[in-house]
N, C-alpha and C positions, 0 to 999 in steps of 0.2 A: 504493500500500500504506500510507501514511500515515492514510489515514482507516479502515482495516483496525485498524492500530498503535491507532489513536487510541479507536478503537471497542472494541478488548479492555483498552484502562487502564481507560474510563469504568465496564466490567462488574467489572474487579476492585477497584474505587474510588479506584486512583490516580489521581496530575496528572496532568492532560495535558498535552502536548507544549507546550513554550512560555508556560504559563499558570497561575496558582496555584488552578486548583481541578479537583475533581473530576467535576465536573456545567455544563460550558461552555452558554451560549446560541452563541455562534460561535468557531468551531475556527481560530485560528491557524497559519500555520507555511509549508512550501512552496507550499500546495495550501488556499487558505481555504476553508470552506464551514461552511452552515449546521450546528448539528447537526441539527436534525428530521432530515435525513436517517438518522444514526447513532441514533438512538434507538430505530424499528421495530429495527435491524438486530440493538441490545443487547436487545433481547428476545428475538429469533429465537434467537441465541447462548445464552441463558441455557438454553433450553429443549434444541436442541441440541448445544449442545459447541460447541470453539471452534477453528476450522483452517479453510482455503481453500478447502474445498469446500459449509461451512456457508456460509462471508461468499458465496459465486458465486451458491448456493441463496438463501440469503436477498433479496440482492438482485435473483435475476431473480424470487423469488415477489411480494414484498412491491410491487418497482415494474413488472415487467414484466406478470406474469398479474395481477394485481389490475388496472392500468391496462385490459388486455384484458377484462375482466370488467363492468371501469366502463364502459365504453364502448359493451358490448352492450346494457345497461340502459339507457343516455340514448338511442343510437338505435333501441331498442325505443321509447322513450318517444312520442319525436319520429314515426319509422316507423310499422313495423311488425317481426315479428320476421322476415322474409326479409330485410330489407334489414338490418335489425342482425347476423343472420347473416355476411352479406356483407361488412358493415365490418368485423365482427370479426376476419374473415377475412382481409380486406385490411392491419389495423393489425396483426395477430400475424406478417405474413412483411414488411412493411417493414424494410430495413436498418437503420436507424437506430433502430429502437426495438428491433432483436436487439443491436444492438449498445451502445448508452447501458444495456441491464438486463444485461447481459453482465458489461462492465466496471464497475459499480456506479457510474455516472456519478450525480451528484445532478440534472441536469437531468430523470430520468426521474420523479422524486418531483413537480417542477413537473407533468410532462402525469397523473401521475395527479388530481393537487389537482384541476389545471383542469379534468378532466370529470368530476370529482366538483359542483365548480363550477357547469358549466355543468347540468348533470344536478339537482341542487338549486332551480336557478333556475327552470329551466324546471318545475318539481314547483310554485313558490311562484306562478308566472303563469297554471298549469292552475288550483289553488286559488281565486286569486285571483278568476277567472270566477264564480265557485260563491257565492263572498262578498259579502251586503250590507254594503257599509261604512258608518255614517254618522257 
């Protein structure tokens, strides 16, 4: 609940926890972590309201179903759409990714980056085919 605490000062432009300002690059205190994490989530709040059921929603939207959503598109990319079907499938009832969007773990921010990542990359090496360089 720390990064909860920490995420409704940022919205209301108090310090934060441990540190003299208002707008941290990394969050001090029990529980380090980056903020990128908190910042989607101070938006989400802005828009909705600010209570336990907002921070659970926000962070199973912003990193659970967006990371599922990513992931349909790179192995569309890569595939086709039965098998992106399938993996989508596969990464939306895995344990671990119910559970890290669940408890608003920051590691799930990591797996959405990464297949945003790798999804990009592969976008810049289909391109690339296409391109005379000289």
């Amino acid at each position: 609940m720390n990064a909860s605490r920490d995420a409704i000062k940022i919205l209301r432009g108090d310090n934060v926890t441990l540190q003299n300002t208002s707008l941290p690059i990394y969050i001090k205190g029990d529980i380090d972590n980056p903020a990128l994490v908190l910042y989607p989530v101070i938006v989400f709040l802005k828009f909705f309201g600010i209570g336990i059921v907002q921070l659970r929603f926000a962070a199973a939207t912003l990193h659970g179903i967006l990371s599922i959503m990513a992931l349909y598109f790179l192995l569309r990319n890569i595939f086709n759409i039965k098998y992106a079907l399938v993996g989508m499938f596969l990464f939306s009832v895995m344990r671990w990714h119910i559970t890290y969007s669940r408890i608003f773990f920051h590691a799930s921010i990591c797996v959405f980056i990464l297949i945003l990542f790798l999804y990009f990359f592969i976008k810049l090496l289909n391109i690339e085919k296409h391109l005379i360089l000289y």
